[in-house]
FIKEKE-911628 format. One record per residue: residue in one letter; y, x, z of N, C-alpha, C, O in turn. Coordinates in steps of 0.001 Angstrom, whole numbers, padded with zeros to 6 digits, always signed. Each point is the difference from the previous one (the first is absolute). Layout:
AYXZYXZYXZYXZ...
This chain:
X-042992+043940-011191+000688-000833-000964+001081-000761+000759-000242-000634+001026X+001595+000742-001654+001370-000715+000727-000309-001423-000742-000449-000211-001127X+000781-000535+001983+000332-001043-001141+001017-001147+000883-000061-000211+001211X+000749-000271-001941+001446-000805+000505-000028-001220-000328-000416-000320-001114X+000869-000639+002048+000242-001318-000604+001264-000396+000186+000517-000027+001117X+000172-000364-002359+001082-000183+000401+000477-001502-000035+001224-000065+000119X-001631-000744-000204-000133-001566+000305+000356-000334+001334+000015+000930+000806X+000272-002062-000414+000383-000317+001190-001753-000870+000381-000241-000827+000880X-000264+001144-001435-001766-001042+000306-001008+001400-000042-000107+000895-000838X-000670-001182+002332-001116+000529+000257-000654+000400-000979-000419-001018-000551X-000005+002133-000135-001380+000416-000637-000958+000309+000087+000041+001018+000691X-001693-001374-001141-001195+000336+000550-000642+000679-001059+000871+000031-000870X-002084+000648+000334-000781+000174-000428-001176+000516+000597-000102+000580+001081X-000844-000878-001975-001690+000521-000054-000276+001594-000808+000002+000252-001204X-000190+000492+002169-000029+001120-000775-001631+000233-000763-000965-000637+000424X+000850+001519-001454-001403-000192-000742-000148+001603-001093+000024+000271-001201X-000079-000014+001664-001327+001416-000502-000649-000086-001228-001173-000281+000249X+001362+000393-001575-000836-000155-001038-000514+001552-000389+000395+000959+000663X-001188-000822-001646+000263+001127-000587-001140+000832+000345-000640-000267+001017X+000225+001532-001972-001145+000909+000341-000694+000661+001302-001136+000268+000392X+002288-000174-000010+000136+000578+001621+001046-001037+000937+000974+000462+000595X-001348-001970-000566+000589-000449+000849-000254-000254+001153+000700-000716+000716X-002430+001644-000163-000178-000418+000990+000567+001003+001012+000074-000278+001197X+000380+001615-001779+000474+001153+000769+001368-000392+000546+000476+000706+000890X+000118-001628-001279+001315-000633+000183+000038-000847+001026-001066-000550+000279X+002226+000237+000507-000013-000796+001237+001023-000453+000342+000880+000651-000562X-000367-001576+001309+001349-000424+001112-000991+000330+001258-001181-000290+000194X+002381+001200+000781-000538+000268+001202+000056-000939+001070-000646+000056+001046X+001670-001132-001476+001014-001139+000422-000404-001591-000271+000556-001059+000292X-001968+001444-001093-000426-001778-000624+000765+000006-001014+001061+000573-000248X-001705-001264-000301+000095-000541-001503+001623-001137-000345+000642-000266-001016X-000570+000008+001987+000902-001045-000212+001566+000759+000244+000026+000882+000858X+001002-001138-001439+001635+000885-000061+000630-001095+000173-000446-000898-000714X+001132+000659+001240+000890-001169+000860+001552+001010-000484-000176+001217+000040X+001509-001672-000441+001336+000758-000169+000682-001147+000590-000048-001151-000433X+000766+001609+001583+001318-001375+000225+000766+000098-000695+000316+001043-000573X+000316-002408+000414+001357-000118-000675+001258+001279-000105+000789+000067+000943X-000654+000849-002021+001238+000810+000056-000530+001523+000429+000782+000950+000010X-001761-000856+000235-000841+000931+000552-000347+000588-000676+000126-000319-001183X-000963+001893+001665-000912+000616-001041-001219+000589+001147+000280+000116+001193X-001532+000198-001699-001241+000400+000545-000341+001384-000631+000409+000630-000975X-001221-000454+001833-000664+001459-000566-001884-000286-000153-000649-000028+001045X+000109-000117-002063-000894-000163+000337-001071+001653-000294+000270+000786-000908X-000970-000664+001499-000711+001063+000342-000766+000529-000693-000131+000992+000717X-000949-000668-002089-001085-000471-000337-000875+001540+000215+000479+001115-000209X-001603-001363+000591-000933+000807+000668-001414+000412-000937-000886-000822-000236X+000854+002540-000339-000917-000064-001111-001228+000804+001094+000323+000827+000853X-001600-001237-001086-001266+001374+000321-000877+000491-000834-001020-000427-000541X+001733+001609+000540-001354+000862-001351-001049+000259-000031-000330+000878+000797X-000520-001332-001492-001129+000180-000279-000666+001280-001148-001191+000304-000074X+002085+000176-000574-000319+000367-001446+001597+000962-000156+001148-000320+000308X-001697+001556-000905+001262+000985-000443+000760-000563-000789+001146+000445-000057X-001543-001694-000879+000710-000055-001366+000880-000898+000488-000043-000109+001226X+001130-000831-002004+001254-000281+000578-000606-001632-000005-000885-000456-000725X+001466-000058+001504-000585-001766+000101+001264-000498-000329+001147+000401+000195X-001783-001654-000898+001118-000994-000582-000214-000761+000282-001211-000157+000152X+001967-000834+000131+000119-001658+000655+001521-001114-000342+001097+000502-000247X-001275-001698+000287+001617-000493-000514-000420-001031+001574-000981-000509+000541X+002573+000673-000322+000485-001053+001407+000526-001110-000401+001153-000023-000432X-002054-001271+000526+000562-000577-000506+000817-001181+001339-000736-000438+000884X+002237+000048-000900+000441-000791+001038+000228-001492-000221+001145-000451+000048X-002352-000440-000324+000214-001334+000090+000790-000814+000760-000112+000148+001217X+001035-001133-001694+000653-000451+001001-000544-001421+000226-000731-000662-000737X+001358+000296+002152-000520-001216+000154+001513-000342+000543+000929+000737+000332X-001101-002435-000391+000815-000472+000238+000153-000763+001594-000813-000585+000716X+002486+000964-000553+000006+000024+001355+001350-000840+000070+001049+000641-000065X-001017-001417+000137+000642-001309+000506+001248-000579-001940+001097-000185-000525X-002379+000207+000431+000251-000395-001486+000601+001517-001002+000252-000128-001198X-000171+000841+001581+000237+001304-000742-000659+000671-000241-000597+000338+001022X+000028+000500-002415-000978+001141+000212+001083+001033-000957+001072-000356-000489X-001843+002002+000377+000769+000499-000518-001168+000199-001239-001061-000535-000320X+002061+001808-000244-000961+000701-001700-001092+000742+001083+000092+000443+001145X-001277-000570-002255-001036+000919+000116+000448+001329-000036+000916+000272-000777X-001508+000790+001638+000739+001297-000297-001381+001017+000095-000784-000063+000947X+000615+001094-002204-000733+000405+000258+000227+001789+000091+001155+000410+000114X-001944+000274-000155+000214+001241+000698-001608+000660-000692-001143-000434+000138X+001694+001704-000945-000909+000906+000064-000389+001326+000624+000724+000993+000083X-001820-001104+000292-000542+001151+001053-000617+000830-000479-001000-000327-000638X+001465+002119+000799-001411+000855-000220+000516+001168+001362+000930+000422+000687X-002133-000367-000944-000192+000959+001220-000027+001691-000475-000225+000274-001179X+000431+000636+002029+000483+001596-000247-000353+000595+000221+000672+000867-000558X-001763-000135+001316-000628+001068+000513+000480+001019+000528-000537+001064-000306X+001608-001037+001192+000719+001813+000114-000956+001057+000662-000061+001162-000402X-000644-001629+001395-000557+000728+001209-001262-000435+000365-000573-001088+000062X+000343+002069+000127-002140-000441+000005-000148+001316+001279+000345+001177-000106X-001019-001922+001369-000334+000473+000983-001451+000135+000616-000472-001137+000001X-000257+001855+000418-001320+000342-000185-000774-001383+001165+000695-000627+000799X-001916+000447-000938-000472-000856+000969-000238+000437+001246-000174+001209-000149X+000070-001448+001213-000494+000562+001299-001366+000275-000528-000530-000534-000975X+000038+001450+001768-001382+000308-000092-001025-001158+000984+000397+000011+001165X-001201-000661-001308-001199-000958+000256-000731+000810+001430-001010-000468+000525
């Protein structure tokens, strides 16, 4: 996920996982997204399958406020795809 700030003030948020399958969902990076001023980030998000069928989850990006500024809530829906299924090692 790109995401840009285009403000001249620091942005923070709390990232948060809701949803049927939000525990298959992850930041590899911590929870927390920091954007400097004028900047843009890449943030990463990291799924593990458990189950053939497709997982759904919403990202949600709380902001907090960081030297008197916060931004919009931004949220993000997730499903997951299945292309390739590879056999287990043998035990």
């Amino acid at each position: 996920v790109r995401l840009k700030n285009l403000s001249m003030k620091t942005l923070a948020y709390n990232a948060t996982f809701v949803g049927r399958d939000a525990n298959d969902f992850s930041l590899p990076e911590g929870n927390t997204v920091i954007i400097a001023p004028k900047r843009e980030t890449t943030v990463s998000v990291e799924f593990t399958s458990r189950f053939l069928h497709p997982a759904e989850a919403i990202l949600l990006l709380i902001s907090k406020r960081v030297g008197g500024i916060g931004g919009a809530t931004l949220t993000f829906s997730l499903k997951s795809q299945i292309k390739h299924i590879e056999p287990a090692g043998e035990a």
